[in-house]
C-alpha positions, 0 to 999 in steps of 0.5 A, a space after each residue: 478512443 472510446 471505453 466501451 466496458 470494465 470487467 472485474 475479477 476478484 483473486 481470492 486468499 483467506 484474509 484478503 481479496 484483491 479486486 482487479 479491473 480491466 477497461 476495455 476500449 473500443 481500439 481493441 487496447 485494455 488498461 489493468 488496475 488493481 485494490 484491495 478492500 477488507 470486508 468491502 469487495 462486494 460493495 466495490 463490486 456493486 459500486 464499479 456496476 453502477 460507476 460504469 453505467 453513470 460515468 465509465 462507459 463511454 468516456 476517453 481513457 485519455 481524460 483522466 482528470 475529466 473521468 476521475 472528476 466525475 466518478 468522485 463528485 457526479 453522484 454528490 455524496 461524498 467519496 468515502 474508501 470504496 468510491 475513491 478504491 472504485 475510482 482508483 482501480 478505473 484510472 489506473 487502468 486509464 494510464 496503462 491504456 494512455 501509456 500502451 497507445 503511447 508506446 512509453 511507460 506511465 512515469 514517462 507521462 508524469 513528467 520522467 524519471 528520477 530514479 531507475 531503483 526503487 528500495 523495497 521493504 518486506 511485510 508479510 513475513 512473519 506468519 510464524 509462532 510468536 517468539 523471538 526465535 521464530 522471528 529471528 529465523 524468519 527475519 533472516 530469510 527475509 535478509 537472505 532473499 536480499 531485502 535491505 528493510 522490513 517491517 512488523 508490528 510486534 503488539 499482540 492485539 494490544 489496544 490503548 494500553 500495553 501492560 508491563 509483560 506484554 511490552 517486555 515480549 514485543 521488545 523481546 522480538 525486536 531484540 532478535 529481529 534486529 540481531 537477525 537483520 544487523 545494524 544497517 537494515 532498516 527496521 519499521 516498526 507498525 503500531 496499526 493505530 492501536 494505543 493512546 498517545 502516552 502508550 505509543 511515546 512509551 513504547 517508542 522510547 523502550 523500542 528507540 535501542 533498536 534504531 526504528 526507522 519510522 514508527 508507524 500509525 502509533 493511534 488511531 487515524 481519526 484524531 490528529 491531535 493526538 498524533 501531533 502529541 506523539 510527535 513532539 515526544 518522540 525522536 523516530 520518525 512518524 508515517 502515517 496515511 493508509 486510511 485516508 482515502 482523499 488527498 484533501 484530507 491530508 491538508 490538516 496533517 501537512 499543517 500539524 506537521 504531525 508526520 515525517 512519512 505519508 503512506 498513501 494507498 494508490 489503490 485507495 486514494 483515487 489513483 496514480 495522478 491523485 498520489 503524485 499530486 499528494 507526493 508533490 504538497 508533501 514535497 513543498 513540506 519536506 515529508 517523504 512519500 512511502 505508499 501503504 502496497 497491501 496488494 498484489 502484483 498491478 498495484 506494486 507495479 503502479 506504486 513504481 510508476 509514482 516511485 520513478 517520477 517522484 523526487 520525494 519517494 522513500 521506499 515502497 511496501 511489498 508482501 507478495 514474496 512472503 505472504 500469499 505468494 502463490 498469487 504472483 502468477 496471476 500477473 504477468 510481468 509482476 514486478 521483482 525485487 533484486 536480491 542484489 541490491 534489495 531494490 525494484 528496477 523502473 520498468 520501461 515498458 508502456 504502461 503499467 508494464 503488467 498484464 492480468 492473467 484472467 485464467 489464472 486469475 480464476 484459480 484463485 476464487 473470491 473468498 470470505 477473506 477475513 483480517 482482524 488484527 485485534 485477534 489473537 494469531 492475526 500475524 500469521 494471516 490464516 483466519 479460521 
């Protein structure tokens, strides 16, 4: 079996883009994968054009090691967000492939199953007024569809620091979201990289009554000093990872022992296999794994594929029952979350388990989507 060819299709909302491609082989089988890039969809675009012609087309779907290889290092720069995003999207449509002609889900490939539920938590949800009455409305309709986590940054677009009145209204909408969700739901609170170590230790001590369950990217990802500096004063939790985008670049946090949770991003980080490598260094450190799923509906189905076969496996991020739900329909098969146990259950069907649907996929044309989360209103996800 040859790779004869990719198509790309791009599925548009106001603040994101998501980039789905089909490889297509010359047995007639057709692989899906799925990322989403932030102000770079164009640049993804133009680097899978030229990925095809150097690198895809041509090569056995089924040596995906061989393929991945030579997507991140035959060019000889080095692979930076879209590269590694480009290389994710082509591999993960290689193991849908693999699975299909296989007849066996991709986890069956990874080595089995440990699990056949995988807890999910809600992001997305509170595109509403920022005041602790709306979020504890809003946080309760994410209870009542069954969700047993959630996840919010309650920061404005602080940066650095976060003055006396700002940090009293973020605790305020703590407050009602935790009063909203009960004792026992887990509550993850975002920082999104925004403060300097001694704001983040603050704010995680006056947020500790509300029993955090990780606290999340509390400065910015570049200097991991300053989170191994977070770290030794805080007793919650730390995840990071959503922005590092090659498994080697985590080697220096595993030696800080900086973070408790490591978020990669399947759709950044060159795929399925080079998550489940990174899941297995974290295990030998005892960090749990809790993927960063911005995405739509192929790349939480991905996710779950790692989620089955990986021991260390937390919880998995899912933000398309709330924000841009409407985008659901364009995947077939799209991974549910059951209400009655707040939970996802391992597919077993061959592959991803999902297909792309390209006429509803052109319902939703690529737009200017734009997110800036050091806007004023960017949690309600409606750029003008």
């Amino acid at each position: 079996m040859r790779i004869t060819g990719i198509s790309t299709h791009v599925v548009g909302t106001p603040w994101r883009n998501l980039t789905y491609v089909l490889v297509h082989t010359d047995e007639g089988l057709t692989g899906v994968g799925e990322t989403r890039m932030l102000g770079h969809t164009d640049a993804l675009v133009g680097y899978l054009k030229e990925a095809e012609a150097n690198h895809i087309a041509g090569s056995d779907p089924f040596a995906v090691e061989d393929l991945v290889r030579r997507m991140k290092y035959g060019d000889y720069g080095r692979a930076g967000e879209i590269v590694m995003s480009g290389i994710a999207v082509v591999e993960m449509a290689c193991w849908d492939i693999k699975g299909k002609a296989l007849g066996v889900p991709v986890w069956q490939l990874l080595g089995g199953k440990v699990t056949d539920k995988v807890k999910a938590y809600a992001n997305g949800w509170y595109t509403t007024e920022r005041t602790p009455e709306a979020y504890h409305r809003a946080a309760k309709g994410v209870m009542a569809r069954g969700y047993r986590a959630l996840k919010i940054d309650p920061f404005g677009t602080g940066h650095l620091e976060l003055d006396a009145e700002r940090t009293r209204y973020a605790v305020s909408l703590i407050e009602a979201v935790r009063d909203a969700i009960g004792p026992d739901a887990e509550l993850m609170l975002e920082m999104h990289g925004r403060f300097s170590p001694a704001t983040a230790v603050r704010l995680a001590k006056e947020l500790a009554p509300f029993a955090p369950a990780w606290l999340e990217e509390p400065v910015p990802p570049e200097n991991l000093k300053a989170l191994a500096k977070v770290a030794e004063k805080v007793d919650i939790p730390v995840a990071t990872g959503e922005r590092i985008h090659d498994r080697i670049e985590f080697r220096e946090l595993f030696e800080s022992q900086a973070a408790d949770i490591i978020q990669p991003d399947l759709g950044h980080i060159g795929g399925i296999l080079e998550t489940r490598k990174l899941a297995a260094t974290a295990e030998t450190h005892y960090t749990l794994v809790a993927p960063h799923n911005v995405g739509g509906s192929v790349l939480t189905a991905a996710s779950l594929q790692l989620a089955a076969c990986t021991p260390n496996f937390k919880i998995l991020e899912h933000f398309n029952d709330f924000a841009d739900a409407e985008i659901k329909k364009v995947v077939k098969g799209a991974p549910q979350v059951d209400p009655a146990t707040g939970c996802f259950e391992v597919s077993h069907a061959p592959g991803l388990g999902v297909e792309l649907d390209v006429d509803a996929a052109a319902e939703f044309p690529q737009q200017r989507a734009r997110f800036d989360l050091w806007a004023e209103g960017w949690e309600k996800r409606a750029p003008k």
